[in-house]
Structures are given as C-alpha cells and as structure tokens.
C-alpha positions in Angstrom: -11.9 -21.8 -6.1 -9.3 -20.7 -3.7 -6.7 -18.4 -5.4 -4.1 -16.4 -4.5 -3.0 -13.2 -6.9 0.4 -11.3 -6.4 1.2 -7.7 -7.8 3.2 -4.9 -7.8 6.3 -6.4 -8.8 8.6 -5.1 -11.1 12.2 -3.3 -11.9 13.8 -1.1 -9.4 17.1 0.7 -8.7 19.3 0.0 -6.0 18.4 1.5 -2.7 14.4 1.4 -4.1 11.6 0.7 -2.4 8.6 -1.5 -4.1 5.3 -2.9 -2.2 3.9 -6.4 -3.1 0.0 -7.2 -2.7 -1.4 -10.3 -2.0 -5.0 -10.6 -3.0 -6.8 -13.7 -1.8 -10.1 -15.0 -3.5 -12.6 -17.6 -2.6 -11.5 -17.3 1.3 -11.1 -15.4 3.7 -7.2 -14.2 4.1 -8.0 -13.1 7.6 -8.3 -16.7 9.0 -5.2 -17.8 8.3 -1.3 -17.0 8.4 0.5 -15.6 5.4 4.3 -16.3 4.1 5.8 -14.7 1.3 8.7 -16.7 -0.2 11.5 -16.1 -3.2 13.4 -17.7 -5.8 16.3 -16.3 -7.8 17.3 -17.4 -10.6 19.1 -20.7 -10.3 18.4 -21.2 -6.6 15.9 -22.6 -4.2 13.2 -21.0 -3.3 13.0 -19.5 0.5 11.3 -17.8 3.0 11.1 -14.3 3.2 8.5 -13.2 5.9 5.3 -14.6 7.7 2.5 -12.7 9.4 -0.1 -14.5 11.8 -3.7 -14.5 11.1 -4.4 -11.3 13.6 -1.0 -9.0 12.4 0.3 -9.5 16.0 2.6 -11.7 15.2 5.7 -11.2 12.5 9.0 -13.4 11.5 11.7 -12.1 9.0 15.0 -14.1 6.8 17.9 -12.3 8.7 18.4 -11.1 4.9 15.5 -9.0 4.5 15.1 -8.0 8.1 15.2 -4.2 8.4 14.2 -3.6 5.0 10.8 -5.6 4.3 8.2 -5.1 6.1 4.7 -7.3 5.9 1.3 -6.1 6.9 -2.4 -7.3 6.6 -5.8 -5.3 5.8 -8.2 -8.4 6.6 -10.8 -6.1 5.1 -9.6 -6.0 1.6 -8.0 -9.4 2.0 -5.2 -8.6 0.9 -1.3 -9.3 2.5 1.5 -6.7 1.7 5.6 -6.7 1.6 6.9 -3.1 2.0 10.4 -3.5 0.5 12.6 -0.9 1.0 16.7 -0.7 0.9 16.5 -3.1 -2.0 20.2 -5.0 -3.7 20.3 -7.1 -6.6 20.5 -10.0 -4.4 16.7 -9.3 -3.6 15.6 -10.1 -7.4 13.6 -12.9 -7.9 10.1 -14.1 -8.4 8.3 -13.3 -5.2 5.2 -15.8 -3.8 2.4 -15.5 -0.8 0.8 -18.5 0.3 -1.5 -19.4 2.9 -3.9 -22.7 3.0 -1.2 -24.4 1.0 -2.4 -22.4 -2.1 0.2 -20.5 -4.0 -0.2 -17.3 -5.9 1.4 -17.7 -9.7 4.1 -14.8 -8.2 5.4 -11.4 -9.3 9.2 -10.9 -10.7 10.9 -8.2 -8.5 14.0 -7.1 -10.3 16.7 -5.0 -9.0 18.8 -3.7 -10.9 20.8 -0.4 -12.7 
C-alpha cells in the first residue's frame, strides 16, 4: 500500500523555524517529484514547494520563498520543508504528495 506520512508539525513563535518530514512507504520516494501543499483554516488549499525526483530541480509560492526550503534524502525516503522566518499567516495543516497519494498532514501553528 502506498502511503505517505507527514511529521514534525506543531506550535511555534513568530520568527521560528520548524522542519517537516515526509516519509514515504510502499514506494520508492526517489522516483518521483514531491509537492508540499497548505490549507489554513477557511481557505483553499495551495502550493507551497515542489522538488524534482533528482533534488536538481526546486519551485517555491512567492509567499514562502526565502524562508522554506525543501530537500530530499532518496536513501531514507523521506522529503523535508525547512521552514524558517515563520508568521501566522504560515499556520495551517501542511501536506506532501507525490504519485497522487496524499499524506493525512501535520498542523503547523504559528503563533504567540
């Protein structure tokens, strides 16, 4: 079964930093492109970054670029958002996705 697992989310200050995991099972992460996306409370969900199957390859929302910044380890299989800088406006439930399958997401809250 393909499956997707997110972690590391959680409730920061403004101006924190947090890192996100993405843990793939039942495939191999390294064969494919990975996209984190977002949705606050209330709003549609959105893109937040993509990384191509090698790491060579990076895209960023014009909101988060700067701050976030997503990386691969093909040998754990696992994806990552570094997010640094981070303003309540960044607080929502966070997603990876690759193959069309969906982790179940992480919260990220920022707040004081």
């Amino acid at each position: 079964q393909l499956q997707l697992v997110e972690s590391g989310g959680g409730l920061v200050q403004p101006g924190g930093s947090l890192r996100l995991s993405c843990a793939a099972a039942g495939f191999t992460l390294g064969d494919f492109a990975i996209a984190w996306f977002r949705q606050a409370p209330g709003k549609e969900r959105e893109g937040v970054s993509c990384i191509s199957s090698s790491g060579g390859s990076t895209n960023y929302a014009e909101s988060v670029k700067g701050r976030f910044t997503i990386s691969r380890d093909n040998a754990k299989n696992t994806v990552y958002l570094q997010m640094n800088s981070l303003k309540p406006e960044d607080t929502a439930v966070y997603y990876c996705v690759a193959l069309g399958v969906w982790g179940q997401g992480t919260v990220v809250t920022v707040s004081s």
